[in-house]
C-alpha positions in Angstrom: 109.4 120.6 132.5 110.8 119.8 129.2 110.5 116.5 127.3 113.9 114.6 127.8 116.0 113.2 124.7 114.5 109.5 125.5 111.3 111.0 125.6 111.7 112.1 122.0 113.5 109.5 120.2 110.4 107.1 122.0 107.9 109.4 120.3 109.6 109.4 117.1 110.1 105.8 117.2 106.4 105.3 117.9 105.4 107.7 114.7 107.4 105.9 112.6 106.4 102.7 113.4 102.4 103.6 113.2 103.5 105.1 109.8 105.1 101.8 108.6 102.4 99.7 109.6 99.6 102.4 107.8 101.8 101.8 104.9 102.0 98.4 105.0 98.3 98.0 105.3 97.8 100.2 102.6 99.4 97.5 100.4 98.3 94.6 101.9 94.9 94.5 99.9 96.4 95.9 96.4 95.0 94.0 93.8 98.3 92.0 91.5 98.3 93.7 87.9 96.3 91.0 85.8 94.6 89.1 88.6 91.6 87.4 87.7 88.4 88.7 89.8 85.7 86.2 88.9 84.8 84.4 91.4 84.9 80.3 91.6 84.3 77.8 94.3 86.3 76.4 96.8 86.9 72.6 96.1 85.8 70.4 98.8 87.9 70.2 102.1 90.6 67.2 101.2 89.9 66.9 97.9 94.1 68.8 96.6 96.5 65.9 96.8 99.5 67.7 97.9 103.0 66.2 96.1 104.8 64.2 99.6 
């Protein structure tokens, strides 16, 4: 029994969606050109007035 034209087009719709979403976590974690990588501490929990 051969694989049915909806049976392909699901297949290729799943393989291109795992391939987007490798892609995407591939650039999740990319470091921004000039981003500063020392590390400082958090200030404490309520201490940033936010503008309201």
């Amino acid at each position: 029994m051969g694989h049915t034209r909806a049976g392909q087009d699901a297949w290729h719709a799943d393989e291109l969606e795992s391939r987007r979403l490798q892609a995407a976590a591939a650039g999740a974690f990319v470091e921004r050109p000039g981003a500063d990588t020392t590390l400082v501490p958090c200030p404490p929990l309520g201490s940033i007035a936010y503008p309201g």
